[in-house]
C-alpha positions as CSV (number, residue, x, y, z in Angstrom):
1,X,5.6,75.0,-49.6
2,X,3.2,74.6,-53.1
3,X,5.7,71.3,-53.9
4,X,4.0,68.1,-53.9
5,X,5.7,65.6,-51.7
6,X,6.2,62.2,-53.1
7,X,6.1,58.9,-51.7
8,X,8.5,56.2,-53.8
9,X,6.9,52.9,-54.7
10,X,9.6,49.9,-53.5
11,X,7.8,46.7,-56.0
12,X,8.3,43.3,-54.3
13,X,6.9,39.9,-55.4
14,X,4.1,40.1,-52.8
15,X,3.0,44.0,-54.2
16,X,3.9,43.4,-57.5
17,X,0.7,43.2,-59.9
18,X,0.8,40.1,-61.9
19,X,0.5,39.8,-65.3
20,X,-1.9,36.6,-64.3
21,X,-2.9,33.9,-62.5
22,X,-2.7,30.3,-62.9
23,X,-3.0,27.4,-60.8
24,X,-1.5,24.1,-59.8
25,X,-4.0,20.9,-60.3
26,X,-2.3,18.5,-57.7
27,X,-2.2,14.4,-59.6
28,X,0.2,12.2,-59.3
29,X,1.5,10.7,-62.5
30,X,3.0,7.6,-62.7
31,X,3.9,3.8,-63.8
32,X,2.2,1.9,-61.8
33,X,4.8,-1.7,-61.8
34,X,8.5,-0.1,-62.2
35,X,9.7,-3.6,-63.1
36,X,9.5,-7.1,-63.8
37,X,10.1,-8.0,-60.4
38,X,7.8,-6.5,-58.7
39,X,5.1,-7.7,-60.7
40,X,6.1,-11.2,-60.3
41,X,5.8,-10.1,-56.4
42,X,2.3,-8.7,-57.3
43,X,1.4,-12.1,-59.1
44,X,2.6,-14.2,-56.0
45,X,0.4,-12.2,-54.0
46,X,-2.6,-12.2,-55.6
47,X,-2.5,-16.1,-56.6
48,X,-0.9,-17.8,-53.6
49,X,-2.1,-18.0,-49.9
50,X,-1.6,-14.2,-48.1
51,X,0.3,-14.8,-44.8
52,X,-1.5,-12.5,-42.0
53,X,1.0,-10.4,-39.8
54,X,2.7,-12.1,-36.3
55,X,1.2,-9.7,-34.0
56,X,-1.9,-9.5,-32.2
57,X,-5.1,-9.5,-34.0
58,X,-2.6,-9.5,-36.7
59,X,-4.3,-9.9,-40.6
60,X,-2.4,-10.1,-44.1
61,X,-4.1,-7.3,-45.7
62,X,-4.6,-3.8,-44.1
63,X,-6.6,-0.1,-45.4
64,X,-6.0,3.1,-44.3
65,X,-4.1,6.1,-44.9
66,X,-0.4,7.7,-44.7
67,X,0.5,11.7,-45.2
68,X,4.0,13.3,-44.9
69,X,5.0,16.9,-46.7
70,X,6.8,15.4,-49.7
71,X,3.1,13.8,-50.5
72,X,1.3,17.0,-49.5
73,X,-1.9,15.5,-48.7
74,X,-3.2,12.6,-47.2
75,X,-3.4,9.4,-49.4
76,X,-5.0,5.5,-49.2
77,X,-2.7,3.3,-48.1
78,X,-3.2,-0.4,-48.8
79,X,-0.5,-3.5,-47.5
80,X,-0.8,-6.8,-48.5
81,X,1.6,-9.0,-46.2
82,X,3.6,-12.6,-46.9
83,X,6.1,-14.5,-46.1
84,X,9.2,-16.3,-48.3
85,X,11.6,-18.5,-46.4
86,X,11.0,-17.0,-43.1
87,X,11.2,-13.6,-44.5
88,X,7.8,-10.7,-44.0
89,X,7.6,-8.7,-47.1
90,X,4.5,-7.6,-49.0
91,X,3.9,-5.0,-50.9
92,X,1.6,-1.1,-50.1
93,X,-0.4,0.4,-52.8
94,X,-0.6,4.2,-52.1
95,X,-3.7,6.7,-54.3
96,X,-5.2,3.4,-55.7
97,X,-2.7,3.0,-58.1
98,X,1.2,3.0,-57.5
99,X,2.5,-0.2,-56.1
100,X,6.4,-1.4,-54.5
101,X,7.6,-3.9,-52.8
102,X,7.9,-3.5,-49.2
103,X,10.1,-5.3,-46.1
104,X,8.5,-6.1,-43.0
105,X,10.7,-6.5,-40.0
106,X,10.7,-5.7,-36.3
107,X,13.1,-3.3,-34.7
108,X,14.9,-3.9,-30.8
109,X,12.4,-1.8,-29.2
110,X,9.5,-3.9,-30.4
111,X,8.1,-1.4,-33.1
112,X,7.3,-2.7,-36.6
113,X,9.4,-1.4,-39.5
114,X,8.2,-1.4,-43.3
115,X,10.5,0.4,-46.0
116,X,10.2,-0.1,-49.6
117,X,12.6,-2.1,-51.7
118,X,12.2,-0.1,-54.8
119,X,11.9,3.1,-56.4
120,X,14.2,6.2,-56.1
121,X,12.8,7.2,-52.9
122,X,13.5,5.7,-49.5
123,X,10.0,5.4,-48.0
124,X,9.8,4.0,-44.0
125,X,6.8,3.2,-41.4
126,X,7.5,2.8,-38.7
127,X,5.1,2.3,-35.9
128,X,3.0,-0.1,-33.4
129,X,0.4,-2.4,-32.8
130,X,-2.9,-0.2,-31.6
131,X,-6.2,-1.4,-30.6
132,X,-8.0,-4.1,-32.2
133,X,-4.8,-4.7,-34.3
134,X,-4.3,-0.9,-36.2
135,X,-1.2,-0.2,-37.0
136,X,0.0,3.4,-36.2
137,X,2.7,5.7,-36.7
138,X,5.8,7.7,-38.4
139,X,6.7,8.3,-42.0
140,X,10.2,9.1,-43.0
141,X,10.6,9.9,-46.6
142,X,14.0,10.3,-47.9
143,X,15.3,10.6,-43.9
144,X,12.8,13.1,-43.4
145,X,10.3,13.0,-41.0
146,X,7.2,14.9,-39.9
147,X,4.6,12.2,-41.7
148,X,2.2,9.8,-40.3
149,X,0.1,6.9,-41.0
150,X,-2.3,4.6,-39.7
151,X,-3.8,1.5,-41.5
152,X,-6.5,-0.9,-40.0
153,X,-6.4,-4.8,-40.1
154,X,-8.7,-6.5,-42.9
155,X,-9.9,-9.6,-41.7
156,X,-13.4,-10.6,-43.2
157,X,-15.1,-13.6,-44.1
158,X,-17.5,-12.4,-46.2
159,X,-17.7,-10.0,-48.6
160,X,-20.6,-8.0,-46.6
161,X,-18.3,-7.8,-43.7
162,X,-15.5,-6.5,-45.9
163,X,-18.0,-3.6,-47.4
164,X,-18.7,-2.5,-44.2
165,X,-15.0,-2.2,-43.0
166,X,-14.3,-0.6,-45.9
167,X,-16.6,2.0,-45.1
168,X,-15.5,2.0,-41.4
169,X,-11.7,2.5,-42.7
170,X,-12.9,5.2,-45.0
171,X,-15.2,7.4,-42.5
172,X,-12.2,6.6,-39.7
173,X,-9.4,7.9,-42.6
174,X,-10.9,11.0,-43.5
175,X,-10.5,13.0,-46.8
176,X,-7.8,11.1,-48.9
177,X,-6.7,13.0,-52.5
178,X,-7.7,11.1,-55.2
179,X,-4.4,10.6,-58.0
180,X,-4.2,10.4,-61.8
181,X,-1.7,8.7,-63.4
182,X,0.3,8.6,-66.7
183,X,2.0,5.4,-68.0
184,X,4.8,6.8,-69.8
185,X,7.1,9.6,-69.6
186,X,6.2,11.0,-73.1
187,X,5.0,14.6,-73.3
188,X,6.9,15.3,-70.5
189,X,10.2,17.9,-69.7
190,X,13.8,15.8,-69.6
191,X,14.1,17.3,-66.5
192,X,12.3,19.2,-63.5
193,X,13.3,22.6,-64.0
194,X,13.8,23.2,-59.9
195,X,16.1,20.3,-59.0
196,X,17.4,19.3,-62.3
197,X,16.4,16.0,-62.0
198,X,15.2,13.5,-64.8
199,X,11.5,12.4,-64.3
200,X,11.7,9.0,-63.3
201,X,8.8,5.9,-63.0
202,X,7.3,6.7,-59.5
203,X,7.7,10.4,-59.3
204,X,5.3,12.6,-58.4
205,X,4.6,15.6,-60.1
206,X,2.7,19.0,-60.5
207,X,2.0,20.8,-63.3
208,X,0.9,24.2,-63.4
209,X,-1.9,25.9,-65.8
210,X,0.5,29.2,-66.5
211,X,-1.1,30.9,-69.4
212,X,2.0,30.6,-71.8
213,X,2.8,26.9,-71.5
214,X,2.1,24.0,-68.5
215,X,5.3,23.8,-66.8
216,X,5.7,20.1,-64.8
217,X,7.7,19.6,-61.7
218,X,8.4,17.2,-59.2
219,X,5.5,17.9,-56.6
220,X,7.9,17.8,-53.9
221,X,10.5,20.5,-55.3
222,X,6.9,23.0,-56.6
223,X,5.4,22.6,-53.1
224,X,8.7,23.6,-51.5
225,X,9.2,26.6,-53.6
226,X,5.7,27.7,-53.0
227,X,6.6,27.9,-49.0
228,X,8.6,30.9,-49.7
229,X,7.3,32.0,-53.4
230,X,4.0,33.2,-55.2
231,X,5.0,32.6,-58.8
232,X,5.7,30.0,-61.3
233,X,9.8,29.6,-61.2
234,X,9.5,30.1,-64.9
235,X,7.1,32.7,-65.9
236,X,6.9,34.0,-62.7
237,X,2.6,34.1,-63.2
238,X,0.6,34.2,-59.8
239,X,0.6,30.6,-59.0
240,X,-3.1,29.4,-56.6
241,X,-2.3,26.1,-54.7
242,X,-5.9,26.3,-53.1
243,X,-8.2,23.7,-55.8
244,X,-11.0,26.5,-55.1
245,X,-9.9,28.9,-56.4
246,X,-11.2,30.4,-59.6
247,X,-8.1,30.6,-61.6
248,X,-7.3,27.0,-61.6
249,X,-5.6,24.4,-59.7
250,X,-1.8,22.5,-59.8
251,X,-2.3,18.9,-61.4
252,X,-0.4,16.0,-59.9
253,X,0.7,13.0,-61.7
254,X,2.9,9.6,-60.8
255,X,5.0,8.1,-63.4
């Protein structure tokens, strides 16, 4: 009757006290022309004649944005469209910085198909003509779905009229993240310590601000763990994916 009753403490990662925070800064590092190829591609686009798009109030350049979980956040988008021998291809520009060829074809049910022709991931819009010539629709990355884009047709004759659609795109877009980028590989792990992967020219990847070291993954494989985690995967510190919080941020980078 005079014993003290006590209650047992079961420690899980969610009760656990930390031994501190950090945070993940979300860039995107990367190098922005993979290969020789595709900057001759970038060249011919720049130098020759653009070819606009054969569909209604069709235009060979458009602006807007594309988002899909492997990105994590919504990011400009810019195409640039031409044709080689009967053939569409172009090339899309995604964060302002990282460039690929693209192919440009129509599927049996009408809809408009654009997948990249380089790079380790398999990137695919697919979508249709909207109003006043947007082009709207699905993002597949890697064979997964779940993304979406939209991207509005650039056709102005003066460079006034091209300011204000710019703005138009922008206030019509939203919110898009804004990306660093890193040239070369140097500095960085062989390997992202999740997947075992080697970093690659046109990854993306986070790195978090863990009080022993900066630890770099692919931003696709951090943002996954973090679903079902609350620590780094190798310190196991408090990891804040929110940029407002006061501990820090994850950065993001595209090689």
């Amino acid at each position: 009757s005079g014993k003290r009753r006590c209650t047992p403490i079961v420690w899980s990662e969610s009760t656990m006290p930390p031994r501190s925070s950090s945070s993940l800064t979300s860039k995107v590092i990367m190098q922005p022309l993979a290969d020789e190829s595709c900057a001759e591609i970038s060249k011919a686009l720049t130098e020759t004649q653009l070819h606009p798009l054969p569909v209604p109030r069709g235009a060979a350049k458009y602006v807007g944005w594309v988002e899909h979980r492997d990105l994590g956040s919504r990011m400009r988008m810019q195409l640039r469209v031409t044709c080689t021998d009967g053939q569409w291809q172009g090339e899309w520009e995604v964060a302002g910085h990282q460039r690929e060829r693209v192919s440009i074809c129509f599927s049996s049910d009408g809809q408009l198909v654009i997948r990249n022709q380089e790079g380790r991931h398999c990137s695919e819009l697919r979508g249709q003509v909207c109003s006043r010539g947007k082009l709207s629709g699905a993002v597949r990355q890697d064979g997964v779905g779940g993304g979406t884009f939209s991207l509005w047709p650039m056709r102005c004759r003066s460079a006034f009229q091209q300011q204000l659609r710019t703005w138009y795109v922008a206030l019509r877009s939203g919110p898009c993240e804004k990306l660093s980028t890193c040239g070369v590989t140097e500095g960085l792990p062989s390997e992202c310590p999740i997947c075992l992967e080697c970093f690659a020219p046109g990854d993306m990847v986070s790195e978090t601000c863990c009080p022993s070291s900066r630890h770099v993954f692919h931003r696709r494989c951090i943002q996954r763990w973090l679903e079902s985690h609350r620590t780094c995967p190798l310190c196991r510190t408090i990891v804040h994916t929110d940029v407002q919080e006061e501990h820090g941020t994850v950065h993001e980078y595209v090689l």
